[in-house]
Gaussian input, Z-matrix of N, CA and C with variables (Angstrom, degrees):
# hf/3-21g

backbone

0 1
 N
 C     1     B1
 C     2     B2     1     A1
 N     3     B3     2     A2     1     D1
 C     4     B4     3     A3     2     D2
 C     5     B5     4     A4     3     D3
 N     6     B6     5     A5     4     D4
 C     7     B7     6     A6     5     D5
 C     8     B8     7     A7     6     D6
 N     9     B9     8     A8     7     D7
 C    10    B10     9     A9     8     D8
 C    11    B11    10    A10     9     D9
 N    12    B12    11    A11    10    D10
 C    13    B13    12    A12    11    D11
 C    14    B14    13    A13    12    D12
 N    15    B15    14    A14    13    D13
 C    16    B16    15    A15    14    D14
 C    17    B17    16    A16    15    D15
 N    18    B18    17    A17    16    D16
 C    19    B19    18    A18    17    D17
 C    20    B20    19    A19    18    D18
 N    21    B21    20    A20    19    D19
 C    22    B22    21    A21    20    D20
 C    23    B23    22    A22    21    D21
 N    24    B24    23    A23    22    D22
 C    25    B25    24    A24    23    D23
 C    26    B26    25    A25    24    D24
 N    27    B27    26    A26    25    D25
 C    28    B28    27    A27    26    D26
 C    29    B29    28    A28    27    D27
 N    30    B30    29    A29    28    D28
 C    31    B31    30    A30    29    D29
 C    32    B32    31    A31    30    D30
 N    33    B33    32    A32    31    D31
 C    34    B34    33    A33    32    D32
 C    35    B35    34    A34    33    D33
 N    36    B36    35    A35    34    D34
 C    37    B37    36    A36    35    D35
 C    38    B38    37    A37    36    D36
 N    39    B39    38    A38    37    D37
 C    40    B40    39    A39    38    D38
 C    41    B41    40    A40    39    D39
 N    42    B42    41    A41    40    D40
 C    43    B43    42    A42    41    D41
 C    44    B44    43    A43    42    D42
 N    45    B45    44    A44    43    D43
 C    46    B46    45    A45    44    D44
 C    47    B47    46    A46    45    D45
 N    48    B48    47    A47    46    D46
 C    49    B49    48    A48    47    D47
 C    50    B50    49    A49    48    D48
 N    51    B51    50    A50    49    D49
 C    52    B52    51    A51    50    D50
 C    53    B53    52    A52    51    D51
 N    54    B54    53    A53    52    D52
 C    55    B55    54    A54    53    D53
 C    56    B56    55    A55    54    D54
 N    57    B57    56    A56    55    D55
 C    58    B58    57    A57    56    D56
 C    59    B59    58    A58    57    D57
 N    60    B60    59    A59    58    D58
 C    61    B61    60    A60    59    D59
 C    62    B62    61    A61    60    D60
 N    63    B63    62    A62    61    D61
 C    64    B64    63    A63    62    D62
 C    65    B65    64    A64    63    D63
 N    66    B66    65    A65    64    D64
 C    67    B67    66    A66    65    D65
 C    68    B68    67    A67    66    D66
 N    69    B69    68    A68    67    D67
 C    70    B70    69    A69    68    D68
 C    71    B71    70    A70    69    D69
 N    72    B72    71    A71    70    D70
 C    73    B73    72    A72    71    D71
 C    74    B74    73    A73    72    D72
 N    75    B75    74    A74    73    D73
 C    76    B76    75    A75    74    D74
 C    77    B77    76    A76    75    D75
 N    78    B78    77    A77    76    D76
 C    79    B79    78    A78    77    D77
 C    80    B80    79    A79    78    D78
 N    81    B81    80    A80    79    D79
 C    82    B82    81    A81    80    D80
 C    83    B83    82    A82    81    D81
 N    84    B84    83    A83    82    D82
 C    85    B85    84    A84    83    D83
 C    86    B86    85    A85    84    D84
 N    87    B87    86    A86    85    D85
 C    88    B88    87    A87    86    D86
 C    89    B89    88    A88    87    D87
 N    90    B90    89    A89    88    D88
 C    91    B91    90    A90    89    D89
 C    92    B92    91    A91    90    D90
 N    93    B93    92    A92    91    D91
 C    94    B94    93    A93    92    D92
 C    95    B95    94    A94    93    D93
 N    96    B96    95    A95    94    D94
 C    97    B97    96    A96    95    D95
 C    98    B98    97    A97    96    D96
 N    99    B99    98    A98    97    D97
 C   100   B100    99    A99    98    D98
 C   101   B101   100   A100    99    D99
 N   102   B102   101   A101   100   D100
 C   103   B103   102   A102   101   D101
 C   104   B104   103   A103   102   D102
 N   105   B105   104   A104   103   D103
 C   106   B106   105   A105   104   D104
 C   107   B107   106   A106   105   D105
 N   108   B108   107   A107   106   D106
 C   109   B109   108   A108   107   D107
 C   110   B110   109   A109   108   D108
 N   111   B111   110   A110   109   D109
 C   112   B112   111   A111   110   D110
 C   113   B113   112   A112   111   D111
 N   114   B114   113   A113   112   D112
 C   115   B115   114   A114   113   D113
 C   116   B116   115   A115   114   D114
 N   117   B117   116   A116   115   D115
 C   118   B118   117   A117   116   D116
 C   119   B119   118   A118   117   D117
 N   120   B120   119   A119   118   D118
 C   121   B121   120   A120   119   D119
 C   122   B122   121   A121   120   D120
 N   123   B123   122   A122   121   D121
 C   124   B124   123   A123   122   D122
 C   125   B125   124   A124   123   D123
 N   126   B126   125   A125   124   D124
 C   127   B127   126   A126   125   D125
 C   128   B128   127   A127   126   D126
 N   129   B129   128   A128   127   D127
 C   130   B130   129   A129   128   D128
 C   131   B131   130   A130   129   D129
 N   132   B132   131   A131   130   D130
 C   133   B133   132   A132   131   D131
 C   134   B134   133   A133   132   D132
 N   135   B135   134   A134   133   D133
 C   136   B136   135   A135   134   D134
 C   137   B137   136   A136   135   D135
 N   138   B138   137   A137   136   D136
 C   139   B139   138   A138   137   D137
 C   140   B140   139   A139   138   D138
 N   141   B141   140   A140   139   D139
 C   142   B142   141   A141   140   D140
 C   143   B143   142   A142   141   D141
 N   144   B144   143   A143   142   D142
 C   145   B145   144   A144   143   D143
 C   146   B146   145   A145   144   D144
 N   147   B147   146   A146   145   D145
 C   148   B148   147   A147   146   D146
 C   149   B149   148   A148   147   D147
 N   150   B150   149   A149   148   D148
 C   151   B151   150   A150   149   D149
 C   152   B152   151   A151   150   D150
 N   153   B153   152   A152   151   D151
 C   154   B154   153   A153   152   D152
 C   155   B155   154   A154   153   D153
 N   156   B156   155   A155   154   D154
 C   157   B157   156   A156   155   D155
 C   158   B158   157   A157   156   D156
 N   159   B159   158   A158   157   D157
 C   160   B160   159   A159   158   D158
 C   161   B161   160   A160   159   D159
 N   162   B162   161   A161   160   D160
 C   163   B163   162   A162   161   D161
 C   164   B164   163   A163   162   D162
 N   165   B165   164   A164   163   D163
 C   166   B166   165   A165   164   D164
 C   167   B167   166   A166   165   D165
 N   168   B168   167   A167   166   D166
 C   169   B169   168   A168   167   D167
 C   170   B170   169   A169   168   D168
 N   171   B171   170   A170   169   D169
 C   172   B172   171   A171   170   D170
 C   173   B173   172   A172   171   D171
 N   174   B174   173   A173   172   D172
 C   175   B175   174   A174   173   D173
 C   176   B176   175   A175   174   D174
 N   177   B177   176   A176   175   D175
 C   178   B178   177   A177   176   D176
 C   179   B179   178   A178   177   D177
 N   180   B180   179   A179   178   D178
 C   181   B181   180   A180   179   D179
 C   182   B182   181   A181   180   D180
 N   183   B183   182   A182   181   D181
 C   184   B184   183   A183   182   D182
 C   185   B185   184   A184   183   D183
 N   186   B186   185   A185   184   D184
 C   187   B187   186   A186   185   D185
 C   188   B188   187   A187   186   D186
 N   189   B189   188   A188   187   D187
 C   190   B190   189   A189   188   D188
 C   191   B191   190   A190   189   D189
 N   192   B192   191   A191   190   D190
 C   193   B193   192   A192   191   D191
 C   194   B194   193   A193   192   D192
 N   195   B195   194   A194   193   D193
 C   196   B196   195   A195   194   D194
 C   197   B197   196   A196   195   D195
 N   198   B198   197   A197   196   D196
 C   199   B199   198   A198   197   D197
 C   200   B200   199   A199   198   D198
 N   201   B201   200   A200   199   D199
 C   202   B202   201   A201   200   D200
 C   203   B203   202   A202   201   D201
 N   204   B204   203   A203   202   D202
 C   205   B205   204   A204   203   D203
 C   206   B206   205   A205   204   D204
 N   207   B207   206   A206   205   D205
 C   208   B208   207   A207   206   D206
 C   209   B209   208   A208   207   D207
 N   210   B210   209   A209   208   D208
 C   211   B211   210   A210   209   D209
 C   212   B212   211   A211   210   D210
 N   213   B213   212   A212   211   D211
 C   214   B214   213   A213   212   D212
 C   215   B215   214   A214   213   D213
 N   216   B216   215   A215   214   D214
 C   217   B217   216   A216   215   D215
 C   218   B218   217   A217   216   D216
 N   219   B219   218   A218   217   D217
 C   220   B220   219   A219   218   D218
 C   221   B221   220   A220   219   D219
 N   222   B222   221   A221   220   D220
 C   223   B223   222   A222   221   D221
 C   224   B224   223   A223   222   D222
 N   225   B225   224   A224   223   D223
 C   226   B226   225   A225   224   D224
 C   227   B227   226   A226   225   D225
 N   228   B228   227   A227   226   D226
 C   229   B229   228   A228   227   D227
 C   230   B230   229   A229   228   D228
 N   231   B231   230   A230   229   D229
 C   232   B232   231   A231   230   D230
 C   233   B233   232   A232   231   D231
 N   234   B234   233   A233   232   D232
 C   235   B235   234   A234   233   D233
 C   236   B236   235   A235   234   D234
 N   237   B237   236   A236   235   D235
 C   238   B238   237   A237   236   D236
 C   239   B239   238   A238   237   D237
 N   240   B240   239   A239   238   D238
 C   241   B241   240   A240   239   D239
 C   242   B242   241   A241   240   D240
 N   243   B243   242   A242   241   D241
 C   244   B244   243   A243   242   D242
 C   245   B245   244   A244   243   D243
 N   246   B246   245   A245   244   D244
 C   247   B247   246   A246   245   D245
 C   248   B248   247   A247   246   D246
 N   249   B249   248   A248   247   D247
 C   250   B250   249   A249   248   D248
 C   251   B251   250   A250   249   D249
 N   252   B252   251   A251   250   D250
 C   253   B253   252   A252   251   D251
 C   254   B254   253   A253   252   D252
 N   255   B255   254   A254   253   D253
 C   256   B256   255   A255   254   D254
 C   257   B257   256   A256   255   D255
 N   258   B258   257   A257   256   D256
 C   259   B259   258   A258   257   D257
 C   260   B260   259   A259   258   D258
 N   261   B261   260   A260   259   D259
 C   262   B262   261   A261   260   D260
 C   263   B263   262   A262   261   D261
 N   264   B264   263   A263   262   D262
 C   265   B265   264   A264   263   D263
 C   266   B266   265   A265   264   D264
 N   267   B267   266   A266   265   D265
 C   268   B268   267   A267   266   D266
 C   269   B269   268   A268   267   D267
 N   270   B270   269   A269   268   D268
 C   271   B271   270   A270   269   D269
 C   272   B272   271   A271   270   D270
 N   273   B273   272   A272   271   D271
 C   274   B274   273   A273   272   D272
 C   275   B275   274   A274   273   D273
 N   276   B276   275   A275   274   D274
 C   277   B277   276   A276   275   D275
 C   278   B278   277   A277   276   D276
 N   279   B279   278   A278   277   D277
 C   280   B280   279   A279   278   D278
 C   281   B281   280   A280   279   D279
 N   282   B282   281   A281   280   D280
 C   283   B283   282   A282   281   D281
 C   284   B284   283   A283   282   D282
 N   285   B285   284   A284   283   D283
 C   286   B286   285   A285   284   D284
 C   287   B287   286   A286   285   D285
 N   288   B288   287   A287   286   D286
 C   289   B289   288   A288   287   D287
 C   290   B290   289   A289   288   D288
 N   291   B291   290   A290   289   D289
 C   292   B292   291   A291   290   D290
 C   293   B293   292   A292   291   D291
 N   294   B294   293   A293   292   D292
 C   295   B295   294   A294   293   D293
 C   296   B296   295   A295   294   D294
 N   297   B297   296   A296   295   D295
 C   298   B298   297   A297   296   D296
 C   299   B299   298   A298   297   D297
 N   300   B300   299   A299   298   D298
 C   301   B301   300   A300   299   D299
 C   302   B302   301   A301   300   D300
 N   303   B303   302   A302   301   D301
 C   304   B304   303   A303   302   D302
 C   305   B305   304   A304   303   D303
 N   306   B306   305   A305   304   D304
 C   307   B307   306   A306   305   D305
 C   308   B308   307   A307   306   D306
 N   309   B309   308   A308   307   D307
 C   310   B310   309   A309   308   D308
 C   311   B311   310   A310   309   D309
 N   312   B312   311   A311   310   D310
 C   313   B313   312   A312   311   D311
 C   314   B314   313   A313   312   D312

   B1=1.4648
   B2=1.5341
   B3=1.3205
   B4=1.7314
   B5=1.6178
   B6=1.3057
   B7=1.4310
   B8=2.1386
   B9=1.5545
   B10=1.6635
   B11=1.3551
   B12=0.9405
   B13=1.5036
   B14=1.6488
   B15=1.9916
   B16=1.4531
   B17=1.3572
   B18=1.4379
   B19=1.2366
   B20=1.7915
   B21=0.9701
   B22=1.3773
   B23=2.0078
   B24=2.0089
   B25=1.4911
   B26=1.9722
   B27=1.7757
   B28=1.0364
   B29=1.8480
   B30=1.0105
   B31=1.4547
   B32=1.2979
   B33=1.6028
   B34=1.6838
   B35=1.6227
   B36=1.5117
   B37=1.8727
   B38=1.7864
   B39=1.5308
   B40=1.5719
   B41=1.9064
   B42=1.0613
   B43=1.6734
   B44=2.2259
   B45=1.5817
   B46=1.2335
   B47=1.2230
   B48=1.2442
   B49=1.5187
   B50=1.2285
   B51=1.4219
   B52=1.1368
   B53=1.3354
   B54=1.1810
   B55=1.8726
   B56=1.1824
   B57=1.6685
   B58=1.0099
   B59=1.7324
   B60=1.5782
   B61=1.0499
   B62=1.1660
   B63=1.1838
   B64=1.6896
   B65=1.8598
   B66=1.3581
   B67=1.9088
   B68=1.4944
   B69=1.5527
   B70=1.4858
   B71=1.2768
   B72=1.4420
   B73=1.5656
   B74=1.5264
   B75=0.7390
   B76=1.7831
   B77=1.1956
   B78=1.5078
   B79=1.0910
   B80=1.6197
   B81=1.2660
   B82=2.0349
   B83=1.9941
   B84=1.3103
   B85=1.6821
   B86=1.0676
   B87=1.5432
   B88=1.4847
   B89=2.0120
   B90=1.1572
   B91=1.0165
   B92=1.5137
   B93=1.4842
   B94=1.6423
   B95=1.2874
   B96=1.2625
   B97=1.6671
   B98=1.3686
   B99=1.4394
   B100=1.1804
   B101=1.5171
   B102=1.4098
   B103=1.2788
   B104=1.6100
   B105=1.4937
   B106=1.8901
   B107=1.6859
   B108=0.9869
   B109=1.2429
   B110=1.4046
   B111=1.1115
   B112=1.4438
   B113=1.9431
   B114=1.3088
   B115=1.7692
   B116=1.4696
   B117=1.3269
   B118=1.4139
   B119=1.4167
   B120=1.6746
   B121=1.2674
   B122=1.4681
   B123=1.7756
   B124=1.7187
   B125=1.8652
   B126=1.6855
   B127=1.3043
   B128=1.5997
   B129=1.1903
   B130=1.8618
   B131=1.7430
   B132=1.3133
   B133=1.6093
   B134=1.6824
   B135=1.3597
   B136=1.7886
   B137=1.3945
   B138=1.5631
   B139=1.7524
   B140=1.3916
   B141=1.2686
   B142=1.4451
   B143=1.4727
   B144=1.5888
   B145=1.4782
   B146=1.9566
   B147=1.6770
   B148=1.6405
   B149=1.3931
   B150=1.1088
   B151=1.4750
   B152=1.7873
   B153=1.0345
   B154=1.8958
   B155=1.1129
   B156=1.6679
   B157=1.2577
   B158=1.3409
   B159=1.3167
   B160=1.7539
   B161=1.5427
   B162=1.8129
   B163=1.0660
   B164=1.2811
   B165=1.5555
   B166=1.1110
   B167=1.7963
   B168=1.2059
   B169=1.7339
   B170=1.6562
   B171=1.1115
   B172=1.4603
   B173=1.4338
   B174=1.4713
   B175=1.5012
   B176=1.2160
   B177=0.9125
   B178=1.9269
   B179=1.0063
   B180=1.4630
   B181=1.7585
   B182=2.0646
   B183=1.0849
   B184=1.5434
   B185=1.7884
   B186=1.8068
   B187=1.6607
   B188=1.8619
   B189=0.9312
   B190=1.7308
   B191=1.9380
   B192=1.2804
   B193=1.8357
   B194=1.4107
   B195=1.1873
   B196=1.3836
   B197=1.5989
   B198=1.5191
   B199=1.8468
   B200=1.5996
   B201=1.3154
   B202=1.4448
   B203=1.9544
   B204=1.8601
   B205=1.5545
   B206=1.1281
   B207=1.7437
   B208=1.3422
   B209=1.2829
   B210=1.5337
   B211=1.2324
   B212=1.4998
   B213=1.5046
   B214=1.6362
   B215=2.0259
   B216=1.0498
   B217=1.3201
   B218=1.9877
   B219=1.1044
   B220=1.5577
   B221=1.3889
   B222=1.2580
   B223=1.6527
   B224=1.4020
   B225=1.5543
   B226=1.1369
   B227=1.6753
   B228=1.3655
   B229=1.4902
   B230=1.6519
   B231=1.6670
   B232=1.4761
   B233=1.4101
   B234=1.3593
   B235=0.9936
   B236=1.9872
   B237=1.4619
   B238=1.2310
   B239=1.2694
   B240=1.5348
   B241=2.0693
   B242=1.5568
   B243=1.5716
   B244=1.5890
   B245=0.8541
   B246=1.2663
   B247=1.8105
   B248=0.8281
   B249=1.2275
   B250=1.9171
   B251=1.7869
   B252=1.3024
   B253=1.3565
   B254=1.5075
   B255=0.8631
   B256=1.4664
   B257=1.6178
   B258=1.1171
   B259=1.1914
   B260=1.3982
   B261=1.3347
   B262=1.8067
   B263=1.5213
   B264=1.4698
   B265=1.3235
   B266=1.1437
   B267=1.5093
   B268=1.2503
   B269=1.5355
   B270=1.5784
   B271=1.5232
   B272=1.6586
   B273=1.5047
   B274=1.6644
   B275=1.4751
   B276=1.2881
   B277=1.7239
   B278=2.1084
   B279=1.0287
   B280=1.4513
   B281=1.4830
   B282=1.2090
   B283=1.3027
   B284=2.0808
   B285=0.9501
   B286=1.6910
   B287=1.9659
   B288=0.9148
   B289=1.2488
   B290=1.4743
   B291=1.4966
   B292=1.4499
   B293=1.5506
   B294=1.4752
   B295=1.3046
   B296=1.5271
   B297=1.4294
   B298=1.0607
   B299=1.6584
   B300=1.2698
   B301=1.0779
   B302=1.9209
   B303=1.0591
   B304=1.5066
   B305=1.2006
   B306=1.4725
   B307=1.5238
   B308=1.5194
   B309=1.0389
   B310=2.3390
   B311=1.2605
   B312=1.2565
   B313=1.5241
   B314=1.8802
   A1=110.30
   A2=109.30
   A3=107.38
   A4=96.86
   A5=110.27
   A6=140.70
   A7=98.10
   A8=87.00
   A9=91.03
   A10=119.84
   A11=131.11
   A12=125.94
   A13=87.53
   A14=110.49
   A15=94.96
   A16=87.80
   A17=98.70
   A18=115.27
   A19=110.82
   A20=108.33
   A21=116.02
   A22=96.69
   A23=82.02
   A24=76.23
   A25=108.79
   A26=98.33
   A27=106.26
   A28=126.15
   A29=131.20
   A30=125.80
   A31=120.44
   A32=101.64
   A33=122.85
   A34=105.34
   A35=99.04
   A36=99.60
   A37=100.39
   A38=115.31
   A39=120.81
   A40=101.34
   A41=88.90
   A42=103.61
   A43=108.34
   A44=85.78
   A45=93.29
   A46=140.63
   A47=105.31
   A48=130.32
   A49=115.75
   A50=121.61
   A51=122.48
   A52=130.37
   A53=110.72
   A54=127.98
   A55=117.27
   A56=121.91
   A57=135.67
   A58=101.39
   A59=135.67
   A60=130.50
   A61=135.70
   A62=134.93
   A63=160.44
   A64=98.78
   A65=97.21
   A66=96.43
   A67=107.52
   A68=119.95
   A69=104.24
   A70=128.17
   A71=129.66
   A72=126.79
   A73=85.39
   A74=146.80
   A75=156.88
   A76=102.66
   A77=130.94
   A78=134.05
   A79=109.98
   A80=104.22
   A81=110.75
   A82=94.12
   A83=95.67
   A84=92.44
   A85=109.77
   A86=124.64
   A87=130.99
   A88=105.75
   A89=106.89
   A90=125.70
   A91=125.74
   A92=143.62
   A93=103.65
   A94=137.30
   A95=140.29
   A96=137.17
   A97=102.60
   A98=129.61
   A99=136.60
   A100=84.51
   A101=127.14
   A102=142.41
   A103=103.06
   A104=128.46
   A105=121.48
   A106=91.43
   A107=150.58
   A108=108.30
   A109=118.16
   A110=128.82
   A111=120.45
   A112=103.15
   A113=109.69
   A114=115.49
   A115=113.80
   A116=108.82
   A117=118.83
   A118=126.49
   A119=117.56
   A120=115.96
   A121=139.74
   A122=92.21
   A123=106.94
   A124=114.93
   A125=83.51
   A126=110.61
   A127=114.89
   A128=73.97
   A129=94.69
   A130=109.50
   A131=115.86
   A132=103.03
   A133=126.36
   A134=80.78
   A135=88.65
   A136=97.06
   A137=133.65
   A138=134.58
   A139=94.33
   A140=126.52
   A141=117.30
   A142=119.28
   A143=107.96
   A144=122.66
   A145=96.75
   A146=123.00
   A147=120.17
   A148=113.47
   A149=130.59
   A150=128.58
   A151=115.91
   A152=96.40
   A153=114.03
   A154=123.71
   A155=124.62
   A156=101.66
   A157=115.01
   A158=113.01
   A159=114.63
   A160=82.30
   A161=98.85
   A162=118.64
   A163=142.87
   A164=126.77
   A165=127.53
   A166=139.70
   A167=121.57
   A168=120.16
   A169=112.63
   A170=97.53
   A171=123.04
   A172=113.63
   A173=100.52
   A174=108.19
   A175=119.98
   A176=124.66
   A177=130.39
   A178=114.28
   A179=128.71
   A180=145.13
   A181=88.36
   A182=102.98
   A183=100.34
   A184=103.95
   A185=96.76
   A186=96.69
   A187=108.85
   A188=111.50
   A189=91.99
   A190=109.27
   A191=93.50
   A192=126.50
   A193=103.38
   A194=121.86
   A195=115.71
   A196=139.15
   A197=80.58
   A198=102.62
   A199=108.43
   A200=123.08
   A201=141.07
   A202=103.50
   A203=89.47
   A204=91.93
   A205=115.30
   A206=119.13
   A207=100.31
   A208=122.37
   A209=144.75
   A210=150.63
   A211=118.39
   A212=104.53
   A213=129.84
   A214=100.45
   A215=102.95
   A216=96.04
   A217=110.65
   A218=103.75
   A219=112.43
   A220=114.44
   A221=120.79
   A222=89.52
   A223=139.67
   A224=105.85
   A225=116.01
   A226=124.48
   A227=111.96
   A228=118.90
   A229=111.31
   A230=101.97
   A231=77.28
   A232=160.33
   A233=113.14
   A234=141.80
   A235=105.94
   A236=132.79
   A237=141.46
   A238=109.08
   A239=116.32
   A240=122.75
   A241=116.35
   A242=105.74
   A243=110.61
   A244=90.59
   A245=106.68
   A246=132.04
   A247=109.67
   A248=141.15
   A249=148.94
   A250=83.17
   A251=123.06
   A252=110.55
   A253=141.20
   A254=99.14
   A255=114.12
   A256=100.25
   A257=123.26
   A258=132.57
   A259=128.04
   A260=98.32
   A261=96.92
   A262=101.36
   A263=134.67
   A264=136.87
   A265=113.68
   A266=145.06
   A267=157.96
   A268=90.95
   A269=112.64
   A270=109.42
   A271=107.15
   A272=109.07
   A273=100.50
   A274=96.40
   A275=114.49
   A276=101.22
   A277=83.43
   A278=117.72
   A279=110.66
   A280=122.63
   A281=105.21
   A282=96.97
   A283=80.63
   A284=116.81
   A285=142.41
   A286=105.78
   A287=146.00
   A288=126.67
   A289=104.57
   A290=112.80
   A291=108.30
   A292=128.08
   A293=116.89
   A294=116.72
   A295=116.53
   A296=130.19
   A297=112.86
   A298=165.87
   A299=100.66
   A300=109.95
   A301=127.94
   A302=94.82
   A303=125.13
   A304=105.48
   A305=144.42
   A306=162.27
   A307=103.45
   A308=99.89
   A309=98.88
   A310=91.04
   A311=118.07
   A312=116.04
   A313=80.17
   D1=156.45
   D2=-173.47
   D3=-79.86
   D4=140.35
   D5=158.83
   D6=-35.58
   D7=131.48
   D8=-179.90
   D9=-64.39
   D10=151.28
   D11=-161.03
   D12=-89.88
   D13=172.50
   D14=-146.38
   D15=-121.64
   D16=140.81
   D17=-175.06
   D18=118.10
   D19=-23.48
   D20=-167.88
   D21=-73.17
   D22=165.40
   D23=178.11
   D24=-102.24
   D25=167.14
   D26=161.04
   D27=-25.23
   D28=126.16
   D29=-172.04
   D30=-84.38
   D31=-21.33
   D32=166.80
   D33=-71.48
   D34=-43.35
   D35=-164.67
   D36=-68.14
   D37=-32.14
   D38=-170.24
   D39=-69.89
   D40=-49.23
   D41=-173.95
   D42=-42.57
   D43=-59.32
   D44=172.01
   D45=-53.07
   D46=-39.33
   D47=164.46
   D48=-52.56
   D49=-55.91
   D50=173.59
   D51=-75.39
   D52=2.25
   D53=154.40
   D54=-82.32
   D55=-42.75
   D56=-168.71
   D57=-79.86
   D58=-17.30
   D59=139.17
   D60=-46.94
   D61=-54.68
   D62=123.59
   D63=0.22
   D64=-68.02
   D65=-163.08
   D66=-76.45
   D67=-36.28
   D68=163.91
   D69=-50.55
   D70=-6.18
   D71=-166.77
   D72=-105.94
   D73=-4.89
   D74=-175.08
   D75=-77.82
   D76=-46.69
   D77=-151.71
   D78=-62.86
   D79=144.27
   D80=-171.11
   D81=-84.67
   D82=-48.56
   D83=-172.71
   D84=-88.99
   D85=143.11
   D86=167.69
   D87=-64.63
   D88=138.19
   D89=-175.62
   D90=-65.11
   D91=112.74
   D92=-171.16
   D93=-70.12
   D94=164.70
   D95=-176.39
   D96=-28.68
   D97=-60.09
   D98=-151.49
   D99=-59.86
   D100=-89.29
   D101=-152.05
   D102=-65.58
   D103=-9.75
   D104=153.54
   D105=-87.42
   D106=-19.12
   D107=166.98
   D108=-100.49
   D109=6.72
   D110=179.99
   D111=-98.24
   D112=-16.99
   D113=158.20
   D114=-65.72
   D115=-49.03
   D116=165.66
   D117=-46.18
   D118=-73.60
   D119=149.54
   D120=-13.03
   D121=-57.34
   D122=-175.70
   D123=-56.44
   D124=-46.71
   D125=-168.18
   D126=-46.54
   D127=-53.88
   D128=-171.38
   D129=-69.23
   D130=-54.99
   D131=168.65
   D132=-46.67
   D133=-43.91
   D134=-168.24
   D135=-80.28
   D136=23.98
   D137=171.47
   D138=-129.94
   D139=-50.03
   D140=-164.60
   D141=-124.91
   D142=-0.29
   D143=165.59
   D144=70.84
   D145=-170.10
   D146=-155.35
   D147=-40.86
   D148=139.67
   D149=165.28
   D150=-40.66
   D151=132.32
   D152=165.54
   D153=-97.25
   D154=142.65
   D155=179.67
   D156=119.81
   D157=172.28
   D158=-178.25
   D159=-116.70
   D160=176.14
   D161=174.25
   D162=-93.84
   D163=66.50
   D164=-164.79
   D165=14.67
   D166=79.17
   D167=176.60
   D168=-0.28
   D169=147.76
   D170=167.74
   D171=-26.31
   D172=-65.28
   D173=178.62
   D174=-56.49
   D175=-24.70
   D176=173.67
   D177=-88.52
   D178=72.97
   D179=-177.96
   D180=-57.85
   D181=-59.19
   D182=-151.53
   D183=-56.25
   D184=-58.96
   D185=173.42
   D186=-56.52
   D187=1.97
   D188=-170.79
   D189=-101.69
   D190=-25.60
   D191=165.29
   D192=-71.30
   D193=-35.19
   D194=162.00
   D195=-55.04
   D196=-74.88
   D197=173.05
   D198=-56.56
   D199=-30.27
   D200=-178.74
   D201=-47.64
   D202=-49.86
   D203=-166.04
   D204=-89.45
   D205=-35.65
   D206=161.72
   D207=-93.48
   D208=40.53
   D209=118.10
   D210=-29.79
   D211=-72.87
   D212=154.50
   D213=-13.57
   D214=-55.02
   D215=-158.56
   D216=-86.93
   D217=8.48
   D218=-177.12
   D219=-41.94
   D220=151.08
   D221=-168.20
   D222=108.06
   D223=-61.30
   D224=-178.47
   D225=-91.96
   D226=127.46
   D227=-160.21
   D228=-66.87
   D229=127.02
   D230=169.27
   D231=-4.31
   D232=-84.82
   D233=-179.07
   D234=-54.97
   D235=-26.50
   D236=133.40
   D237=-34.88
   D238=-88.55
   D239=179.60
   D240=-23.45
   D241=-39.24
   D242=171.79
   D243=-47.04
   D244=-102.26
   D245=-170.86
   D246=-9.32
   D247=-59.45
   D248=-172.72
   D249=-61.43
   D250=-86.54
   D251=174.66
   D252=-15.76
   D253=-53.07
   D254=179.70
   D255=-64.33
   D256=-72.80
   D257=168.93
   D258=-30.71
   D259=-33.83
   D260=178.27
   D261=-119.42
   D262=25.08
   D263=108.29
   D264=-45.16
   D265=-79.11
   D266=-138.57
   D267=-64.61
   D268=-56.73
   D269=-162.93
   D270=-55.19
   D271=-40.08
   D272=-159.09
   D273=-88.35
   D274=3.27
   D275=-178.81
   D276=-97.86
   D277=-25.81
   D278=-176.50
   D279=93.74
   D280=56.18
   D281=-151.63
   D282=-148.59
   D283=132.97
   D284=161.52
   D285=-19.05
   D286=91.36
   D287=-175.35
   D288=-40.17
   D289=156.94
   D290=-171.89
   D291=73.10
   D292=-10.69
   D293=-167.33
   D294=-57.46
   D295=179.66
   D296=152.77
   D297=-68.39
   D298=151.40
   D299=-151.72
   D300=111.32
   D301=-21.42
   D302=-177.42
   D303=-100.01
   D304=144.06
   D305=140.87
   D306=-36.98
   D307=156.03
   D308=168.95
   D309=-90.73
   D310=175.90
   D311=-166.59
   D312=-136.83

């Protein structure tokens, strides 16, 4: 097979991710702030890479808690943000990072 073109991500790490989208909506308990915005965060780098944009007004506590967290993550390469994702799926579903059904990362 031809060599992955460069830059691209892992096909195991994409695959996962996109399960690990799927299994967060599974979840029985709502998640706390901290841990919806750090899915959020993850989410969003590892889809659209540094935040764009200004920083939402005063009045927008929620958008400003947002941009806040994935700000935090500037920097960090996709294919990482999965991983952090994936991973903190696994935790709130309770389950071993890597467990089954999942790739090892």
């Amino acid at each position: 097979p031809p060599a992955p073109e460069r830059g691209t991500m892992g096909s195991d790490t994409k695959a996962t991710f996109e399960q690990a989208q799927k299994d967060v909506k599974t979840l029985t308990k709502r998640p706390s702030n901290a841990d919806l915005l750090s899915l959020y965060a993850y989410f969003k780098q590892g889809t659209e890479g540094d935040v764009k944009g200004s920083r939402p007004g005063l009045t927008n506590i929620k958008g400003r808690a947002k941009y806040d967290a994935w700000k935090k993550l500037k920097g960090t390469g996709a294919e990482d943000a999965q991983k952090k994702y994936i991973a903190l799926v696994e935790k709130l579903l309770g389950r071993p990072v890597g467990a089954a059904g999942h790739s090892k990362l």
